[in-house]
N, C-alpha and C positions, 0 to 999 in steps of 0.2 A: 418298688417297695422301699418305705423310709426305714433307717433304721436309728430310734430317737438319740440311742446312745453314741454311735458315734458322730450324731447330727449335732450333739451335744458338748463333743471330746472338747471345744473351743470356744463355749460359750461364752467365757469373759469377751472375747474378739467378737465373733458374732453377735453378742448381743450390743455391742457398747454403737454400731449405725443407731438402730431402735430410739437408744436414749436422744443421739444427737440427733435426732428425726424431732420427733417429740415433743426438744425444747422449743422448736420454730411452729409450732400450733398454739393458737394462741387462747383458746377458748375456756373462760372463765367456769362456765358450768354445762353439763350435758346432758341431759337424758338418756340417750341413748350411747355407748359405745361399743365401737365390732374391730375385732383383731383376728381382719380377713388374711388366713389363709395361717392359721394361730401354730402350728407345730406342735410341740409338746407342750405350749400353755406355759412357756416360762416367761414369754413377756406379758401377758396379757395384764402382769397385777402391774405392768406402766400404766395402765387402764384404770384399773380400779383402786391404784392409790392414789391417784390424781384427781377424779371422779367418783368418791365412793358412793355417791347417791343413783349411781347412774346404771339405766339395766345393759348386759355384759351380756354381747353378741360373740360368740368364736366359733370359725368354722375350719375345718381343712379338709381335704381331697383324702389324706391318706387315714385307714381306720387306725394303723397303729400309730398314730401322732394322737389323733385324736384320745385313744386309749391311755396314753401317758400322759394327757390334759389334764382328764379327769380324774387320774389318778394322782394330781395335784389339786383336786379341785374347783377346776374350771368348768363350767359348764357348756362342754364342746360336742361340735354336731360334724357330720363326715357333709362333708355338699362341696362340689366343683366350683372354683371361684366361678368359672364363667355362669353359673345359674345365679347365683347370687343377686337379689335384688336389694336396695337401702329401705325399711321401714321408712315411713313417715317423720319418724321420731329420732332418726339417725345426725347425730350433732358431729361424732369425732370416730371415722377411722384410720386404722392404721394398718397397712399393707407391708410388712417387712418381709423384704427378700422373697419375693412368691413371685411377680408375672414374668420373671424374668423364665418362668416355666413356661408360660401361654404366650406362644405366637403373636395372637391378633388381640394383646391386651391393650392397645390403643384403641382401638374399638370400643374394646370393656368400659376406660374411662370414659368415650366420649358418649355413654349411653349411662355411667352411673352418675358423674357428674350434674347433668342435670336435670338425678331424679333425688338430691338431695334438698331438706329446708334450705332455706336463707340461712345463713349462718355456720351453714354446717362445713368440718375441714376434713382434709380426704387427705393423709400423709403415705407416701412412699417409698421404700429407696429399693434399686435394684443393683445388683455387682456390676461392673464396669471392667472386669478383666479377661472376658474371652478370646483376646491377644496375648494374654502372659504368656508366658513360660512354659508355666503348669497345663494350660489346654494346650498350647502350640505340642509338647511333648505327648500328651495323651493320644490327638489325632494322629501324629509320627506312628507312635506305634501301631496304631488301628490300621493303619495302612499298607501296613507290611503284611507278607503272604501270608504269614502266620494265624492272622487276626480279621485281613478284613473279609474272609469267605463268611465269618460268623453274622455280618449284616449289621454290624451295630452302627447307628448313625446319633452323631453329638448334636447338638442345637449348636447352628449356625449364631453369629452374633444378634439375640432380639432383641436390642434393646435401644435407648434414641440418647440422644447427650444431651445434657438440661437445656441446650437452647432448642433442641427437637420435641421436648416435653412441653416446654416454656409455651411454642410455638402452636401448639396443638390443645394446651389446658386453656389458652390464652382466648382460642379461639371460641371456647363456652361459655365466656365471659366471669372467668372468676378471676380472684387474684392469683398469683403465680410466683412462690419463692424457689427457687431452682440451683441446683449447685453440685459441686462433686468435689469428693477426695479420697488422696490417696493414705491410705494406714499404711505402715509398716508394723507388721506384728512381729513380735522375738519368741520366735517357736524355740523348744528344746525336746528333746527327746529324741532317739533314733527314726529316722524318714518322718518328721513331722511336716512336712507338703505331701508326703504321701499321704498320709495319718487325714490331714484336711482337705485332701480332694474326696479321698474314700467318702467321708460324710454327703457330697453334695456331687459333682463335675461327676465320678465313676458312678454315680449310681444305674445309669442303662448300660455299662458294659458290666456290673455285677448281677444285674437282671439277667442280661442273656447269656453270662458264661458257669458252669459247674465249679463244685471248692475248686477241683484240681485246676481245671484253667482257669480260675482267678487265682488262687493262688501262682499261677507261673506268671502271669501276666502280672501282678504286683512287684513280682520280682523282675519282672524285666523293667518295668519302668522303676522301678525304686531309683539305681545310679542315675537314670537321665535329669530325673528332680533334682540328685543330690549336685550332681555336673551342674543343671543351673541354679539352684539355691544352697553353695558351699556355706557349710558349717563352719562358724565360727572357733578362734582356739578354748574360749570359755564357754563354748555348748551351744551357742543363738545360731538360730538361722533366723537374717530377715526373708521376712514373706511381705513382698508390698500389694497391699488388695485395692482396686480403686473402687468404688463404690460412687452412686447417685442418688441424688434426692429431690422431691419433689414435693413441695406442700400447698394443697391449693386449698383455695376458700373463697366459699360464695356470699359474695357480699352483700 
């Protein structure tokens, strides 16, 4: 289950990939655009103030993201990216932070790909830090006796490095701009790496555990965050996030 609010706690962070995504799509006019895999519908108006003529596809997996869409008014629909098909008329999607959910989203592209028009750009990015810190520290603890009778399993690394992307969009014959970086964000607040996993990385260990054991379980892991992301004497902790990108177009 999503929960949009604290999905939300860091949106200036989270949302600022989206823009830098965005700017490398090059497409003058659209008809159609779809912000697969939309969340709470707070980037979607990258969409339609870019595109205001253009009809405005969103969908996502989860009902309550979708619920907070619409409650921005977005016109969002609950559908599993993997059913997702592109209309005829689909000129410009935007895929922020989703397949890194889905396994076999290589698949995905190499089947939506080339069911787009001519012309049309398919933009990506997925996180690039399932080595941090902050996972290496979560599975630590899942591991210990405490924790790992409850069964919970993290998502292994899915995800490819732009020349793995490069390599595979490359092969459907469209163009392929590809790239990665690393952010450094200056959190502040008491356990804010805790604060930002909670939204996204913890969410199947808060699925399978009750208040009282998540609540013990945040507190055990709060110091090992704080052990590797020390607070600063004026309140910052950097949080380095890598992130990838992908923007293809069929020429």
């Amino acid at each position: 289950m999503w929960d949009p609010q604290a999905y939300l706690a860091f949106s200036d962070y989270r949302d600022r990939p989206a823009h830098d995504l965005l700017a490398r799509v090059g497409a003058e006019r659209a008809r159609r655009v779809v912000d697969l895999g939309c969340g709470a519908g707070n980037l979607t108006s990258l969409l339609t103030d870019r595109w205001p003529e253009a009809e405005v596809e969103a969908t996502d997996s989860s009902p309550e993201m979708v619920e907070a869409a619409r409650a921005r008014g977005v016109p969002a629909r609950v559908e599993d990216v993997r059913d997702w098909t592109p209309l005829p008329d689909t000129d410009v999607v935007l895929c922020n932070a989703v397949l890194q959910w889905v396994p076999e989203h290589v698949d995905l592209l190499r089947r939506w790909l080339p069911e787009l028009p001519a012309g049309a750009w398919f933009a990506f990015q997925v996180p690039g830090n399932f080595d941090s810190p902050s996972h290496v520290a979560v599975r630590r603890l899942l591991a210990e006796p405490r924790w790992r009778d409850h069964g919970i399993v993290l998502r292994t690394d899915p995800v490819l490095d732009p020349v793995g992307y490069a390599d595979v969009l490359a092969d459907l014959g469209v163009a392929v701009d590809a790239w990665e970086t690393t952010y450094v964000h200056a959190l502040r607040g008491p356990d804010p790496v805790l604060e930002w996993v909670t939204g996204t990385a913890l969410r199947p260990v808060r699925a399978a555990l009750d208040d009282a054991e998540w609540a013990e379980f945040r507190a055990e892991l709060a110091p090992r965050l704080a052990e590797a992301y020390p607070q600063r004497p004026d309140g910052v902790t950097w949080f380095p996030f890598r992130r990838l990108f992908v923007v293809a177009h069929r020429v």
